[in-house]
C-alpha positions as CSV (number, residue, x, y, z in Angstrom):
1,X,30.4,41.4,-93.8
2,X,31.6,42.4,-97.7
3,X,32.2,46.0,-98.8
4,X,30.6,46.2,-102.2
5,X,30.5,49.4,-104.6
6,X,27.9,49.4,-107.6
7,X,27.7,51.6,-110.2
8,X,24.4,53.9,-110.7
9,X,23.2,55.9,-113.0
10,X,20.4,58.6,-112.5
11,X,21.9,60.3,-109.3
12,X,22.1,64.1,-110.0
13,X,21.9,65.7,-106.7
14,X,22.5,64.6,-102.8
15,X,18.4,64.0,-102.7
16,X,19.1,61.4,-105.2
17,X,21.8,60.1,-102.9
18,X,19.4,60.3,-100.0
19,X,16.8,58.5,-102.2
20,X,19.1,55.4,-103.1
21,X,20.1,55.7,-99.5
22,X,16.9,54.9,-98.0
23,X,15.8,52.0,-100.5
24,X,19.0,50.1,-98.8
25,X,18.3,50.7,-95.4
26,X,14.8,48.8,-96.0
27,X,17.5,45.5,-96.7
28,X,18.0,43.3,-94.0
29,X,21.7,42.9,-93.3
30,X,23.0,46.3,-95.1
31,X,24.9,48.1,-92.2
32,X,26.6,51.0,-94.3
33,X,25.5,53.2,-97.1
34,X,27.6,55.6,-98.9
35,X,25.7,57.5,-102.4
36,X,27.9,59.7,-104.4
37,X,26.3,61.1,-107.4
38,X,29.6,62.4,-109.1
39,X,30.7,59.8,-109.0
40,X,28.1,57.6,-109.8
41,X,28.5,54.9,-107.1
42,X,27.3,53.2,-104.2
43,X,29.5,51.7,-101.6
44,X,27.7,49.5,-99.1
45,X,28.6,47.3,-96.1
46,X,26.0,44.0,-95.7
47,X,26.1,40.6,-94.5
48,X,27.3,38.2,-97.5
49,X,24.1,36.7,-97.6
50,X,22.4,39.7,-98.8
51,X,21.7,39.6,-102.6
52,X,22.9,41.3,-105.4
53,X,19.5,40.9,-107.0
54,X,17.9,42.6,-103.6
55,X,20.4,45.5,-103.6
56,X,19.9,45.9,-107.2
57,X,16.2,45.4,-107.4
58,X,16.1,48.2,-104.0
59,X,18.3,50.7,-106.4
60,X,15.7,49.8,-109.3
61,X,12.8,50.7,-107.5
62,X,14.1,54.4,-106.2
63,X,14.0,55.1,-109.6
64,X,17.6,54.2,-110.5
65,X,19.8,51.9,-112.9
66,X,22.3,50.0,-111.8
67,X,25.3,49.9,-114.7
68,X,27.6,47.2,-115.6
């Protein structure tokens, strides 16, 4: 298991949160979710063989960007 946090932008509201929240739990192998839009982060708990590009591609498709 690896803690990761990614930065997101577009989150304005705990629906947001909630939005970016369920996109992950469709991943295989995420077992934790944490959205905070003030803060503009993410912090998840998956399996190490869960992508980058799949968490970031998930995030993408709720209607967020992920930031650098």
């Amino acid at each position: 298991m690896e803690r990761r946090t990614i930065p997101v932008a577009g989150m304005s509201c705990n629906g947001c949160e909630e939005n970016v929240k369920n996109a992950l739990r469709n991943l295989e192998g995420v077992t934790r979710i944490e959205a905070d839009h003030e803060t503009d982060t993410v912090e998840l708990v998956a399996e190490d063989d869960v992508a980058d590009d799949d968490i970031e591609a998930a995030i993408e498709n709720a209607g967020y960007d992920v930031t650098a």
